[in-house]
LOTITOR-289037 format. One record per residue: residue in one letter; x, y, z of N, C-alpha, C in turn; residue number from 0. Coordinates in steps of 0.1 Angstrom, whole numbers. Example, Ala and Ser with C-alpha at 12.3 -4.5 7.8 and 13.67 -1.06 7.14 Angstrom:
residues 2
A	132	-57	78	123	-45	78	132	-33	78	0
S	128	-22	71	137	-11	71	129	0	79	1
This chain:
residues 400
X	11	-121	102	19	-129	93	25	-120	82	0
X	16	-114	77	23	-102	68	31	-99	74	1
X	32	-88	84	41	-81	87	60	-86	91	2
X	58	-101	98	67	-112	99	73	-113	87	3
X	64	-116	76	72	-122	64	81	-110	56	4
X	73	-103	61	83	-88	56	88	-83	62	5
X	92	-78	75	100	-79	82	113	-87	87	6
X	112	-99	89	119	-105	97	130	-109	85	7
X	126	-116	75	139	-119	65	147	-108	64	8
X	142	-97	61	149	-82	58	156	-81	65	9
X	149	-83	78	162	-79	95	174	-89	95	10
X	171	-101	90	178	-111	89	196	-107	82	11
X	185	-104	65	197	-105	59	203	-83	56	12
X	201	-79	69	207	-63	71	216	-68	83	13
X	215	-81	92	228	-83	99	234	-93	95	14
X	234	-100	83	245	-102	76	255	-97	76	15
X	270	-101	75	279	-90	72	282	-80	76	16
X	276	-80	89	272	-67	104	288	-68	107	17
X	295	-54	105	307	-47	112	309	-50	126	18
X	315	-53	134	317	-49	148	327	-36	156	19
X	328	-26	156	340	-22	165	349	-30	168	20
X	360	-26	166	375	-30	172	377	-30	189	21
X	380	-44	190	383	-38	211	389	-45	211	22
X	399	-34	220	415	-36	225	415	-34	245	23
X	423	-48	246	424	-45	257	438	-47	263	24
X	443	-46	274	455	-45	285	451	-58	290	25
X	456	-70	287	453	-84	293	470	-91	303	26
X	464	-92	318	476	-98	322	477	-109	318	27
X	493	-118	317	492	-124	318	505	-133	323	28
X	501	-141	333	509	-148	347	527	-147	341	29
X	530	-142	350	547	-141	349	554	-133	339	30
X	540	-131	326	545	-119	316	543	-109	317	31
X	533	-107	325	530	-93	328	513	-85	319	32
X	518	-74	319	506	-69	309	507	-69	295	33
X	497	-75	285	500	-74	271	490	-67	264	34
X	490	-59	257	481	-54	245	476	-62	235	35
X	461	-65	234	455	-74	225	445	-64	221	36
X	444	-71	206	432	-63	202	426	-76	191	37
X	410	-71	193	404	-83	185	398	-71	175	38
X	400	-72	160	393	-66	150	389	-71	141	39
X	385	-65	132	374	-70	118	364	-80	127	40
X	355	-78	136	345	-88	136	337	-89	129	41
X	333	-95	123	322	-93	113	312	-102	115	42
X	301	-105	113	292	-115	113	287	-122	101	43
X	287	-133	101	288	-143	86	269	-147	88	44
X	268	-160	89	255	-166	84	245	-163	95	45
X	230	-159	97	226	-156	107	212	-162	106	46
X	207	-174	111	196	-184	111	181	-185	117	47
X	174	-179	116	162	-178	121	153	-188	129	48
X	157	-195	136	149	-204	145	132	-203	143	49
X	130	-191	149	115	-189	152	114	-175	152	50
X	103	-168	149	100	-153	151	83	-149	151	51
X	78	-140	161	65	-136	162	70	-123	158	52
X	55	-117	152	53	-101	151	40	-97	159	53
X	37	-91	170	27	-91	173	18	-76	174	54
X	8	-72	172	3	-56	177	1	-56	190	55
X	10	-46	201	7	-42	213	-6	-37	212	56
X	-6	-26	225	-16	-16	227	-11	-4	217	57
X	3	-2	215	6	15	214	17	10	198	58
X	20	0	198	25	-2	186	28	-19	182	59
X	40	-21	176	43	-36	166	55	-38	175	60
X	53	-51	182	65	-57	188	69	-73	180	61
X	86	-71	174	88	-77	163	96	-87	172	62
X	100	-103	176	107	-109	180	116	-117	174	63
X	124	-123	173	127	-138	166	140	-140	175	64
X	140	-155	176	152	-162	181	162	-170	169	65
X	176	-163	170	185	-170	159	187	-184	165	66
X	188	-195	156	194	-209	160	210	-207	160	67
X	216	-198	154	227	-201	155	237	-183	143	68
X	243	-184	150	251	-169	145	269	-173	143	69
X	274	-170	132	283	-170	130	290	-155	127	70
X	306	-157	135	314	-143	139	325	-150	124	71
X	335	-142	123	348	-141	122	354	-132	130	72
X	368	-131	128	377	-121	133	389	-124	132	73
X	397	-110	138	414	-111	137	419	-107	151	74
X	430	-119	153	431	-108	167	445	-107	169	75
X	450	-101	172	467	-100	176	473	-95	192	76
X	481	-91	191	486	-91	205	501	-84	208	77
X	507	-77	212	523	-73	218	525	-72	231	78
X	537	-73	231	543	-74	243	558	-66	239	79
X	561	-58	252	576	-47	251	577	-41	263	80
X	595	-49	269	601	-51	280	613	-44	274	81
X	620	-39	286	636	-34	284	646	-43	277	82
X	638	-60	281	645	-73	277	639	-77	265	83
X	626	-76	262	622	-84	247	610	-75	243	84
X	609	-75	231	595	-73	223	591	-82	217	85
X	580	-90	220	573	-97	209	558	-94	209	86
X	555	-102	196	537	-96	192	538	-112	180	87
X	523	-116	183	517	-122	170	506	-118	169	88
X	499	-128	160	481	-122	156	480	-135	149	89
X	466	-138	142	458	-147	135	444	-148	135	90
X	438	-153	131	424	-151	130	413	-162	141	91
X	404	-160	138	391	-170	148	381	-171	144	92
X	373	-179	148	360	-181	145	349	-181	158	93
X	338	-173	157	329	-173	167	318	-180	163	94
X	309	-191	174	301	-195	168	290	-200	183	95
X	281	-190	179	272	-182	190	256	-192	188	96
X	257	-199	200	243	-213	195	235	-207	208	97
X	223	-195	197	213	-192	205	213	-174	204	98
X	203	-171	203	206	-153	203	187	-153	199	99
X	184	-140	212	172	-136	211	174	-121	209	100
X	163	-117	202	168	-101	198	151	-98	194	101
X	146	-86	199	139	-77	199	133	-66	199	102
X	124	-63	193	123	-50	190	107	-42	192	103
X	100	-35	198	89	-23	194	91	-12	189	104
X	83	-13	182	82	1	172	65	8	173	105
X	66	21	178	53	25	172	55	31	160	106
X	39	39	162	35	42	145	25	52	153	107
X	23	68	146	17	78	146	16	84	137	108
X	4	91	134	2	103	123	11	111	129	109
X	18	117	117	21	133	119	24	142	109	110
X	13	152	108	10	161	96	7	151	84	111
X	-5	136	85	-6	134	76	3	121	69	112
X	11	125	78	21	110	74	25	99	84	113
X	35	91	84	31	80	89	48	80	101	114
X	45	84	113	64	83	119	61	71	131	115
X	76	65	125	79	54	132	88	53	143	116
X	85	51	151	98	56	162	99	41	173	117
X	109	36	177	121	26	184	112	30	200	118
X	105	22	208	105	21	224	116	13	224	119
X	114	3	227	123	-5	231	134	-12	216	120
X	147	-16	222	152	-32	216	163	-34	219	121
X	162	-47	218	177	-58	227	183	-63	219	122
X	191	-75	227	197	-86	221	205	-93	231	123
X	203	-104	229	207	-113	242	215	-125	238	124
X	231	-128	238	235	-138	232	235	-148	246	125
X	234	-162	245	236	-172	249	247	-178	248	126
X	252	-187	249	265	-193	248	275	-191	237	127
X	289	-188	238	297	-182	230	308	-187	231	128
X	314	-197	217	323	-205	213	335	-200	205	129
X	346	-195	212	357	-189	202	366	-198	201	130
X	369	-197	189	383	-209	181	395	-201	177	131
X	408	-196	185	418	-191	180	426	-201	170	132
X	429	-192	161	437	-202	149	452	-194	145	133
X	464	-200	146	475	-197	142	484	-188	156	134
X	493	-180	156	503	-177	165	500	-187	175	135
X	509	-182	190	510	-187	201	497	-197	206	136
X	499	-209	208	487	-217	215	485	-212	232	137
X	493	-206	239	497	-202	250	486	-192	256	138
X	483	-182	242	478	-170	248	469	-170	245	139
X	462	-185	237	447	-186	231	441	-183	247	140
X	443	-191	259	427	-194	271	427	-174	277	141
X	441	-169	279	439	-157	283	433	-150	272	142
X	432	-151	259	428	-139	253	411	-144	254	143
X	409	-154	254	393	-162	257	391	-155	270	144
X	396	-156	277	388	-154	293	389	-140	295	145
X	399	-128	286	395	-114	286	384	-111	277	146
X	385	-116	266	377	-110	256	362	-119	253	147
X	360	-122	257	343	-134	258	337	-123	263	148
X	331	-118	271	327	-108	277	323	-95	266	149
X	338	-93	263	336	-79	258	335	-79	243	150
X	333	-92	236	331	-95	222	316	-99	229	151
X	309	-105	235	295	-108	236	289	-92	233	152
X	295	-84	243	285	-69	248	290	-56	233	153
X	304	-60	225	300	-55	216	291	-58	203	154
X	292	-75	203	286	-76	189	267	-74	195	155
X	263	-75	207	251	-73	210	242	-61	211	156
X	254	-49	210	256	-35	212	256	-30	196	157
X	262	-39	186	265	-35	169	250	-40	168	158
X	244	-49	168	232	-54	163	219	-43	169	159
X	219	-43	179	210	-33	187	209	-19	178	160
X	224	-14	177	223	0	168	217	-2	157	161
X	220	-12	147	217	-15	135	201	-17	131	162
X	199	-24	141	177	-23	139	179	-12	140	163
X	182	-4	152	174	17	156	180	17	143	164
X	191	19	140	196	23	125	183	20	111	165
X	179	9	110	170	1	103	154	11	102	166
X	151	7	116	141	13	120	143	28	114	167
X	150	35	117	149	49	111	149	50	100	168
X	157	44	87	153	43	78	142	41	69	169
X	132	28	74	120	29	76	112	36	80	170
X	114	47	90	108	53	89	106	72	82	171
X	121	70	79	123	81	65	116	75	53	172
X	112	65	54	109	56	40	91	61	43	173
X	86	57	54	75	60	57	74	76	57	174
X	80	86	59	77	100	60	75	104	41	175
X	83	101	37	81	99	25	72	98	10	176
X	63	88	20	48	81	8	47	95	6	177
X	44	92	-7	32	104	-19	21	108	-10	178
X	17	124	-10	4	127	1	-6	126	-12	179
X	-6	120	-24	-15	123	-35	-8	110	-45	180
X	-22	106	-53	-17	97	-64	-25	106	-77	181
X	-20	104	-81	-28	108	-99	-32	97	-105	182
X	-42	99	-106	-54	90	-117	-55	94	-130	183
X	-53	107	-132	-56	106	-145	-50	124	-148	184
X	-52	132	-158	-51	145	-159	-63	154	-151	185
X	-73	148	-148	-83	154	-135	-83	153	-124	186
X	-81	139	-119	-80	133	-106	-67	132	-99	187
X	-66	132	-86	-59	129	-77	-65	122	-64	188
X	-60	112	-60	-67	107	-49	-58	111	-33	189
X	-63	115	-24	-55	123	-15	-54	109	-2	190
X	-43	106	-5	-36	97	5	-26	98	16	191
X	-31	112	22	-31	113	34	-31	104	47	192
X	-24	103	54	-31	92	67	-43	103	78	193
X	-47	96	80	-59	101	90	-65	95	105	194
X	-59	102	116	-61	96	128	-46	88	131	195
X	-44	83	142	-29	71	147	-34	58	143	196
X	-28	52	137	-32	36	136	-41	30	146	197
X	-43	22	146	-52	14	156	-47	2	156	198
X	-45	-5	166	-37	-20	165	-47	-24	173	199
X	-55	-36	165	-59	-43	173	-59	-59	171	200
X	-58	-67	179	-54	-80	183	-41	-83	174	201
X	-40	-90	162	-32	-91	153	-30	-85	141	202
X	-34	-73	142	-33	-66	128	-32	-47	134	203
X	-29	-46	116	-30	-26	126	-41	-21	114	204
X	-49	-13	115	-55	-6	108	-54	8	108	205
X	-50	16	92	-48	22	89	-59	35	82	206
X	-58	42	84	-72	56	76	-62	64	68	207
X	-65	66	59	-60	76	47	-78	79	44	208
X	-72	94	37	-83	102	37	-90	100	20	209
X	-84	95	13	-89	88	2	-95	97	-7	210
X	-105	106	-2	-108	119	-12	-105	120	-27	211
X	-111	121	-39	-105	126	-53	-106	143	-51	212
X	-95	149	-58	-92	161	-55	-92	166	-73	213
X	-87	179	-75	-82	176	-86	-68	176	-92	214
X	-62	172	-100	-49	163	-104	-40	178	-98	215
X	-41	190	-98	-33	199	-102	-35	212	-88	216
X	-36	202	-79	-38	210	-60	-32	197	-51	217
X	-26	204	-44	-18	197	-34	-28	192	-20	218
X	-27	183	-14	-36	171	-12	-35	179	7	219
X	-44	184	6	-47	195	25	-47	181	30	220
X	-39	184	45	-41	181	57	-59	178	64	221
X	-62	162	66	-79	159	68	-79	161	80	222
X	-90	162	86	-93	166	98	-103	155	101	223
X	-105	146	89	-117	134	90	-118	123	101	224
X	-129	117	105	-125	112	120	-136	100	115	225
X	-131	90	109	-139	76	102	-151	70	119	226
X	-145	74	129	-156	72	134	-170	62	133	227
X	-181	72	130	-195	73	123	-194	66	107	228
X	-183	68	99	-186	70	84	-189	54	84	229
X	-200	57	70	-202	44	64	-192	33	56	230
X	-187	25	57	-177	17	49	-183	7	39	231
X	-178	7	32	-178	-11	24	-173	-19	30	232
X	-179	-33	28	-176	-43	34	-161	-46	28	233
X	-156	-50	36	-137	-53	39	-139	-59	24	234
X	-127	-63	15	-125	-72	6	-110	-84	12	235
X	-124	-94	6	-110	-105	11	-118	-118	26	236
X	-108	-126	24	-111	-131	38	-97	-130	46	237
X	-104	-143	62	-95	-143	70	-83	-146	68	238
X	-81	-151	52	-67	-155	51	-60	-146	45	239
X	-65	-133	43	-58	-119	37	-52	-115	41	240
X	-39	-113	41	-32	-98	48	-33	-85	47	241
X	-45	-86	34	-46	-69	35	-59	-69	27	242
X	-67	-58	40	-80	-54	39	-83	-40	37	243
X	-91	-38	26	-95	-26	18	-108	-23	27	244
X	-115	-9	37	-126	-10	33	-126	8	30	245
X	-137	9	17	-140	21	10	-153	29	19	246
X	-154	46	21	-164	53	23	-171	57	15	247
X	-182	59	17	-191	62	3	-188	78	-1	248
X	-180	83	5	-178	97	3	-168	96	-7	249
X	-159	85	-6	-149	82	-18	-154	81	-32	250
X	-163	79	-31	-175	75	-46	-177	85	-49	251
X	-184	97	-40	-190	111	-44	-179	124	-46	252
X	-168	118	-39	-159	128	-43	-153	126	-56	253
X	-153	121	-61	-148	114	-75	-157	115	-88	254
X	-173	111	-82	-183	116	-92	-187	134	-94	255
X	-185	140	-77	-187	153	-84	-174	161	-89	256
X	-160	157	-87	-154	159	-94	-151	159	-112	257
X	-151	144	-113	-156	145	-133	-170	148	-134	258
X	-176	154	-131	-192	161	-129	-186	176	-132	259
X	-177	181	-124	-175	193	-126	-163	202	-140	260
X	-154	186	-141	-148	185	-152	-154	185	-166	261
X	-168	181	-166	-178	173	-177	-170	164	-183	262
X	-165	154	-177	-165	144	-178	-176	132	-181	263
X	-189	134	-171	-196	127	-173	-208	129	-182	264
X	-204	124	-199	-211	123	-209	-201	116	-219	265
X	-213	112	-226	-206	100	-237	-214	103	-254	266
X	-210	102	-258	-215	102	-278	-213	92	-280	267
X	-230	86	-282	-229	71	-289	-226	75	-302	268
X	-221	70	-311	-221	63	-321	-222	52	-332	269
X	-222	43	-322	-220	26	-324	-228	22	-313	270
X	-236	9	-319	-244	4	-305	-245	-13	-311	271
X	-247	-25	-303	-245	-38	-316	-253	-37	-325	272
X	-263	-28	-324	-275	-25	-334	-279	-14	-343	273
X	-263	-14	-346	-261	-1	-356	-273	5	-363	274
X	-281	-4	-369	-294	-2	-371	-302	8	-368	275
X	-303	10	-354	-310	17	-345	-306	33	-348	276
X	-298	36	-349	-290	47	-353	-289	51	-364	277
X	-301	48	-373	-305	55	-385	-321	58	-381	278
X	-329	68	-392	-338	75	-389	-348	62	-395	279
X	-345	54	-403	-349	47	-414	-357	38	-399	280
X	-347	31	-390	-353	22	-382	-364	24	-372	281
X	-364	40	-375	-379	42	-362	-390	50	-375	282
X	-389	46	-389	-397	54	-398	-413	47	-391	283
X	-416	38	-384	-429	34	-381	-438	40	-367	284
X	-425	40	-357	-423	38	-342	-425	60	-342	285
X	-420	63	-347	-417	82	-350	-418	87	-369	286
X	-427	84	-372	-428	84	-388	-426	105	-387	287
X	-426	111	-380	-422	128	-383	-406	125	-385	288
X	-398	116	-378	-387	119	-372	-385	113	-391	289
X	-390	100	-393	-382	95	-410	-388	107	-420	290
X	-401	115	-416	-404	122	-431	-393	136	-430	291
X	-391	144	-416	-379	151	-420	-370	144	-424	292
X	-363	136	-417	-351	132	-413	-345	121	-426	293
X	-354	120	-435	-349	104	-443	-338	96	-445	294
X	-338	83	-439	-325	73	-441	-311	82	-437	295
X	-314	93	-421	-303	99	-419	-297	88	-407	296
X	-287	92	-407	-276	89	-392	-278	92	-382	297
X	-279	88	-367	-280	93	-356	-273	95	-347	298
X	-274	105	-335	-262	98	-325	-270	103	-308	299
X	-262	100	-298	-274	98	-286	-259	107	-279	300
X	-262	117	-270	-258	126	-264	-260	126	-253	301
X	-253	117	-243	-255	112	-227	-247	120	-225	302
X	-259	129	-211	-251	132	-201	-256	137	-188	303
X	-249	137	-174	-248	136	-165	-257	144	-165	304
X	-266	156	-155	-274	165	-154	-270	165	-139	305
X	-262	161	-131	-259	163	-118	-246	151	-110	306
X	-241	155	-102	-225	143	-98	-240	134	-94	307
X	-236	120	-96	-240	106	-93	-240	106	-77	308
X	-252	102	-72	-254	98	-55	-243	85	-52	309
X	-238	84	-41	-234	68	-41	-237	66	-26	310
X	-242	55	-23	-248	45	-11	-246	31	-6	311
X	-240	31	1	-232	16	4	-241	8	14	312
X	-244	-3	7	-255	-8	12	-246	-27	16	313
X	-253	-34	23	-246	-48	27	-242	-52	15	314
X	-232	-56	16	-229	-63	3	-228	-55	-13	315
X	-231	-40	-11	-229	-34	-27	-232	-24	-23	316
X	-223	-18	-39	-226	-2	-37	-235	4	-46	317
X	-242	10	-42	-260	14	-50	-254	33	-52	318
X	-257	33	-69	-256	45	-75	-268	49	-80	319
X	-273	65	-81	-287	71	-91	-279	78	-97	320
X	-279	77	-111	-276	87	-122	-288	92	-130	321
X	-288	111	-127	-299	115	-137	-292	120	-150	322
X	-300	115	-158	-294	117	-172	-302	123	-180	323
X	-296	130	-196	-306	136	-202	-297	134	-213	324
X	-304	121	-227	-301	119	-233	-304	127	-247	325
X	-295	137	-254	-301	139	-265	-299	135	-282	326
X	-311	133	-287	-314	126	-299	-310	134	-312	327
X	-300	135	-317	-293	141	-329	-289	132	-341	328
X	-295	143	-351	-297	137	-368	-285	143	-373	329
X	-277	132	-378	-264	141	-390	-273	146	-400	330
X	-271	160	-406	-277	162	-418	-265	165	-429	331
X	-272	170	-438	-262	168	-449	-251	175	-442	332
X	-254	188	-439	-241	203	-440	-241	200	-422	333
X	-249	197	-413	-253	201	-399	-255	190	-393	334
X	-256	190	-377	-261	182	-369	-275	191	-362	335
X	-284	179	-360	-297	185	-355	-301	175	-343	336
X	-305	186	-330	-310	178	-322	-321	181	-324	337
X	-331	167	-323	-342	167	-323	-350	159	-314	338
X	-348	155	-304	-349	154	-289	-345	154	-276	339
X	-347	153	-262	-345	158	-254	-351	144	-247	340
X	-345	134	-242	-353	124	-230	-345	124	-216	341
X	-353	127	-203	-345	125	-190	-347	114	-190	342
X	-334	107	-183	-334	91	-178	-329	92	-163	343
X	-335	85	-152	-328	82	-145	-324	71	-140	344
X	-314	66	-139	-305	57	-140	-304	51	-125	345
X	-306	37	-121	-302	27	-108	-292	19	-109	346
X	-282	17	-108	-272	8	-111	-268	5	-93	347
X	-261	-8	-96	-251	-15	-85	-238	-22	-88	348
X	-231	-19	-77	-220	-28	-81	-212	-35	-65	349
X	-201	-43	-69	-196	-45	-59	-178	-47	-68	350
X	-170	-46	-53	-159	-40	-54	-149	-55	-52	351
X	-137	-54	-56	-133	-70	-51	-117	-74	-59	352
X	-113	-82	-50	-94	-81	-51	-90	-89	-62	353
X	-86	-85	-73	-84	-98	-85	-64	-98	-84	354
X	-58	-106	-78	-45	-104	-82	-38	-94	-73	355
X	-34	-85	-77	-25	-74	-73	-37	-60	-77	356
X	-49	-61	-81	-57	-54	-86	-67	-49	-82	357
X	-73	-41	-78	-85	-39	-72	-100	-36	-85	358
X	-106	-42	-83	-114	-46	-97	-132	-46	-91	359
X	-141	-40	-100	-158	-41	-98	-164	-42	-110	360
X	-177	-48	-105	-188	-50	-114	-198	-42	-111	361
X	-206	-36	-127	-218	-30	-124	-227	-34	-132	362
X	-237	-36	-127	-250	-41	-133	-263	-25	-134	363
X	-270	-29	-144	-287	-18	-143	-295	-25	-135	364
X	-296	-15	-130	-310	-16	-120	-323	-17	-126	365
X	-325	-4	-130	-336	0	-139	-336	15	-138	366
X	-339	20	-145	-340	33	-147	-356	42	-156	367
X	-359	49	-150	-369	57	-152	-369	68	-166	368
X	-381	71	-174	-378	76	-185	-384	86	-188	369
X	-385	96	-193	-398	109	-195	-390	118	-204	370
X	-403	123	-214	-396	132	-229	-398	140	-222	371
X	-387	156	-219	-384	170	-218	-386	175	-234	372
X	-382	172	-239	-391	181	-254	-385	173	-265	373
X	-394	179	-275	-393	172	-291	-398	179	-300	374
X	-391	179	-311	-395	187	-324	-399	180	-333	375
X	-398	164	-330	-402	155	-337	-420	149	-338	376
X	-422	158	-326	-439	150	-321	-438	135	-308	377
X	-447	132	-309	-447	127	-291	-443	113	-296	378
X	-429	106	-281	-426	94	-288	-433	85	-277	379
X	-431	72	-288	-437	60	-279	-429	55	-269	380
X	-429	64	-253	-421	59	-248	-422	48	-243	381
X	-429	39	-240	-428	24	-234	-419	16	-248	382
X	-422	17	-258	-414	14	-268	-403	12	-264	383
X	-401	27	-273	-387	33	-268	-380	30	-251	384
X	-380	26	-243	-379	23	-229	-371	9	-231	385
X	-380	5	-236	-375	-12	-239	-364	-14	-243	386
X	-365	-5	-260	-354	-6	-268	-336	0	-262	387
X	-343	8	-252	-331	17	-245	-327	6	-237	388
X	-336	1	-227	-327	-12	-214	-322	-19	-224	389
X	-324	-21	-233	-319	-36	-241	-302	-33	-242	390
X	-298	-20	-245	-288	-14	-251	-279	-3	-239	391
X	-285	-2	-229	-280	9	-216	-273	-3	-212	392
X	-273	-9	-207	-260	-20	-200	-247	-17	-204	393
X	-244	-20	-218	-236	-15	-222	-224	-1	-221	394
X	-235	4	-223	-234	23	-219	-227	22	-204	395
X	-231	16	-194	-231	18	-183	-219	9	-178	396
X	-214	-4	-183	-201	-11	-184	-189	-2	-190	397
X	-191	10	-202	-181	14	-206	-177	23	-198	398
X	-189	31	-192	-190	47	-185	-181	39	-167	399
């Protein structure tokens, strides 16, 4: 159905206004002899869509539709020149063609990465054909009908025929074309390569791009990836979608150990809804070393990554471990002082999902694990502390 609704009007309105070749022929005619006619400017006016399937073969897209009705114009004229007379007229006509099937396959292959579309078969088959001569001689209207019906059917079905291959190649310069790389950002590039020949099966085609984050500033290699075996996410969408997303979990990890390698992955709190917390003042009970150095100072929390994020695609979600090592720093008057060191490791989930024109996810905390690596401050209450951190890591983990 996608591919119908985007196709077929297009084909529709590209033989609108469809040129024909000029054809001239040597017509007898009884007791005059031989005359010179020529039918020009054919052109083709309104063009009606009855019915049309798109269907996936084995090896590619075979596109159908039957016109209810096709409308011609034209001009046609005529001479005649004897030792005894010269004459010639002309005037115009109307062609009006009730019935026209026209056809097309097209495959589709990788090559080097991109996507070529190339024409097996296409036709066109007109059905019955009504010409109306208008103006000069009424005389030489039935002979110019009974030479040229024929040879106006097999040109205008011969102009339409070229014009899809014509069509079709374009489309598929259009296809050679796509970007091998998108930019995400000044680090990232995601490598959108095609990968493997399409696969058509029953009513749909499915496509592989190699999806990869690279980084923004390298040109996107030729994959050799074979989706096979690989793990996917579950498709987004239902049966009434025309278009299904599903993601590899390798897509997750190429992307995390890339801003991993960037150090991208760390954040400086400064603000939390419990601004509070972020003075020394608020833990003077919970860490009383941390308030007798530190008095009624400012804080700030120094997240960061300690390694690229795992990612694991599980039914229905995608399951991430982040190890983290949060450090605990006091503004001082002149300086900044760290004065703790806590590893966290971090469980989160999410799932992935089509909002609009948008591709859009949620992530939730799992729970995450906690343990002090060092302190200058003396030993903290970590179950406390533990609490106070889930209460406030959600956040962290919606922004990141």
């Amino acid at each position: 159905d996608f591919a119908k609704d985007l196709l077929v009007p297009r084909a529709a309105d590209t033989l609108a206004h469809l040129s024909v070749p000029d054809i001239e022929r040597s017509v007898s005619i009884p007791i005059i002899g031989a005359v010179r006619t020529v039918a020009s400017r054919i052109v083709l006016g309104g063009v009606a869509v009855a019915n049309s399937t798109v269907a996936a073969g084995d090896t590619g897209v075979v596109v159908a539709a039957s016109l209810s009705s096709v409308n011609l114009t034209m001009e046609w004229s005529y001479s005649y020149s004897s030792w005894l007379v010269e004459i010639s007229d002309s005037g115009n006509a109307s062609i009006q063609v009730e019935g026209m099937d026209v056809g097309v396959s097209m495959g589709l292959k990788n090559e080097n990465g991109s996507l070529k579309l190339f024409v097996m078969e296409c036709g066109c088959y007109m059905k019955d054909l009504d010409i109306t001569l208008n103006g000069g001689s009424s005389w030489f209207y039935q002979g110019f009908i009974d030479a040229f019906s024929n040879h106006i059917r097999s040109s205008v079905e011969n102009a339409i025929t070229n014009k899809i291959v014509e069509s079709a190649s374009k489309l598929d310069h259009f296809l050679g074309g796509l970007p091998k790389e998108i930019n995400v950002d000044r680090v990232a590039a995601m490598n959108v390569t095609f990968v493997n020949d399409p696969r058509f099966i029953s009513s749909s085609v499915e496509f592989d791009i190699d999806g990869l984050f690279i980084p923004s500033d390298k040109t996107a290699p030729q994959s050799d990836i074979n989706f096979g075996d690989t793990k996917l996410a579950p498709a987004l969408g239902s049966s009434s979608n025309m278009l299904w997303i599903s993601l590899d979990e390798d897509v997750f990890n190429s992307v995390s150990a890339l801003y991993f390698k960037a150090g991208l992955l760390q954040h400086l709190v400064d603000k939390v809804p419990d601004q509070f917390l972020l003075n020394t003042a608020s833990w003077r009970f919970l860490i009383p070393r941390l308030y007798r150095k530190y008095p009624n100072k400012d804080m700030l929390l120094n997240i960061s990554a300690i390694s690229p994020p795992s990612v694991r695609i599980n039914v229905g979600r995608i399951d991430t471990t982040v190890d983290l090592d949060v450090i605990v720093i006091v503004l001082g008057s002149d300086d900044i002082v760290p004065v703790a060191c806590i590893s966290l490791s971090v469980a989160v989930s999410g799932r992935a999902s089509v909002s609009g024109n948008n591709l859009v996810g949620e992530v939730e905390l799992n729970y995450f694990s906690f343990d002090l690596k060092w302190s200058d401050i003396g030993k903290l209450h970590t179950g406390i502390v533990q609490v106070i951190f889930a209460s406030h890591f959600q956040l962290f983990v919606s922004q990141w």
